[in-house]
C-alpha positions as CSV (number, residue, x, y, z in Angstrom):
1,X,15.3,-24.7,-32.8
2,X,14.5,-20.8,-33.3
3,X,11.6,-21.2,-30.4
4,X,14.4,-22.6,-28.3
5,X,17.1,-20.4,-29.1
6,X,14.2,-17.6,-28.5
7,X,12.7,-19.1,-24.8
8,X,16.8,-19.4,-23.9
9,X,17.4,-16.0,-24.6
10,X,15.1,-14.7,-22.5
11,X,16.4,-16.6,-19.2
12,X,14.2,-20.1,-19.7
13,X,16.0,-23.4,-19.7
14,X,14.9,-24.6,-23.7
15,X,15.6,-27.5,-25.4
16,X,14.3,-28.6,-28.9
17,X,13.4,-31.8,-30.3
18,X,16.9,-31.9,-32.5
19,X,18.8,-30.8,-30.3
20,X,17.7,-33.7,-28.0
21,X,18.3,-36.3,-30.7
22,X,14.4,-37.1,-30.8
23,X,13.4,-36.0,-34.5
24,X,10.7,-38.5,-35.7
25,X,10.2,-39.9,-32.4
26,X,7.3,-41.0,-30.9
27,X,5.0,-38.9,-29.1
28,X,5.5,-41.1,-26.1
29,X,9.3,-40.8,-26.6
30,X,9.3,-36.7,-26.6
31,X,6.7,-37.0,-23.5
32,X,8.8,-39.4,-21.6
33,X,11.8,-36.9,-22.3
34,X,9.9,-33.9,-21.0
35,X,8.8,-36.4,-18.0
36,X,12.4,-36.6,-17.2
37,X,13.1,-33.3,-17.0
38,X,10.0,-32.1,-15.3
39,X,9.7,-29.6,-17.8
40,X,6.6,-28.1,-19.8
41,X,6.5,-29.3,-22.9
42,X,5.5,-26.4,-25.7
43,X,4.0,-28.6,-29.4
44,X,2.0,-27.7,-32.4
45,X,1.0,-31.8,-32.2
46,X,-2.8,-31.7,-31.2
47,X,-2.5,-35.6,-29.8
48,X,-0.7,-33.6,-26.6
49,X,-4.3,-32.0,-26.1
50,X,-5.7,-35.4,-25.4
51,X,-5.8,-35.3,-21.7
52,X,-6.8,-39.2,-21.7
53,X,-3.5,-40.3,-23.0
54,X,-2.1,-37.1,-21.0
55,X,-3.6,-36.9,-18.2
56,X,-4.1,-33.8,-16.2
57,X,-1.9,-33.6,-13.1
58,X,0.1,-36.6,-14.4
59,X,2.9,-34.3,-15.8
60,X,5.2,-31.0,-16.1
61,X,2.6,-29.1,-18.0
62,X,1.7,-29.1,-21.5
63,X,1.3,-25.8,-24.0
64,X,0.0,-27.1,-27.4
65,X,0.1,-24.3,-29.8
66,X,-2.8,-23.7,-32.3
67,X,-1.6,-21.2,-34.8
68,X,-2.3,-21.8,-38.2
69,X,0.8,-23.3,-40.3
70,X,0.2,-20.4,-43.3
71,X,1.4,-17.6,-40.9
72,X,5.1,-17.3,-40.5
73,X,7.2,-19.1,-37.7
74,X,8.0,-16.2,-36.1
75,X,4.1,-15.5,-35.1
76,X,4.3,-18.9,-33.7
77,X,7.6,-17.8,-31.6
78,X,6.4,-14.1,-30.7
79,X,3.0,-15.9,-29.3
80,X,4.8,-18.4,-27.1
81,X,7.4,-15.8,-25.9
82,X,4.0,-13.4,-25.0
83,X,2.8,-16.3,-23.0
84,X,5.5,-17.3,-21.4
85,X,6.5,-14.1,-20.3
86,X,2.9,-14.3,-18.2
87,X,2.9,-17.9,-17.4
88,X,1.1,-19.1,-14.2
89,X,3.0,-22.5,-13.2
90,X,1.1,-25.2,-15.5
91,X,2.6,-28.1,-13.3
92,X,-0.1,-30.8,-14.4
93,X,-1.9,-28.3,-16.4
94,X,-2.6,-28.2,-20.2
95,X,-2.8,-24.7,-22.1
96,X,-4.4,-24.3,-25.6
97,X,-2.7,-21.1,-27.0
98,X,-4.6,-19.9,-30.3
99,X,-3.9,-16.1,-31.7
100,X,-5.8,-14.6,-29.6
101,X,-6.1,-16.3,-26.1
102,X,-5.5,-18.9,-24.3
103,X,-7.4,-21.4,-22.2
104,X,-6.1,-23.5,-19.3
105,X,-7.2,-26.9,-18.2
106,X,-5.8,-27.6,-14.3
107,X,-5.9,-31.1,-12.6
108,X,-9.1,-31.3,-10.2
């Protein structure tokens, strides 16, 4: 919930996966709630980078984070906040964010 709590503060409408009731559920599950919600869905889970079973343009946008587990959380939450901060609309769009850049896949 911190990366929530953290996005809220700074003006973004956040909601985590406990929050929502959806710990343990299935990728499809979390997906379809984002779906709802038309709202970019921010993961560590590398199965949101397949853009066959999520396909471009077919969503709210998807940031998968790819930050190594050993490094503290709060790396993980200063990253996304730096990102976010400078986020072109990703509507459709998937973005890889690693330490030190991030690439951008958009629908053709």
């Amino acid at each position: 919930m911190a990366l929530a709590e953290a996005l809220r503060k700074v003006g973004h409408e956040a909601v985590a996966i406990r929050e929502a009731g959806l710990q343990g559920a299935s990728d499809r599950e979390v997906f379809a709630f984002a779906q709802e919600r038309n709202a970019t869905l921010i993961t560590a889970d590398l199965d949101f980078s397949n853009i066959l079973d999520y396909p471009l343009g077919a969503h709210g946008g998807i940031i998968v984070l790819r930050i190594p587990d050993t490094l503290p959380y709060t790396v993980h939450v200063d990253r996304i906040l730096q990102v976010v901060e400078s986020m072109p609309d990703l509507a459709g769009s998937l973005m890889i964010v690693e330490l030190t850049g991030e690439r951008i896949r958009r629908p053709s």
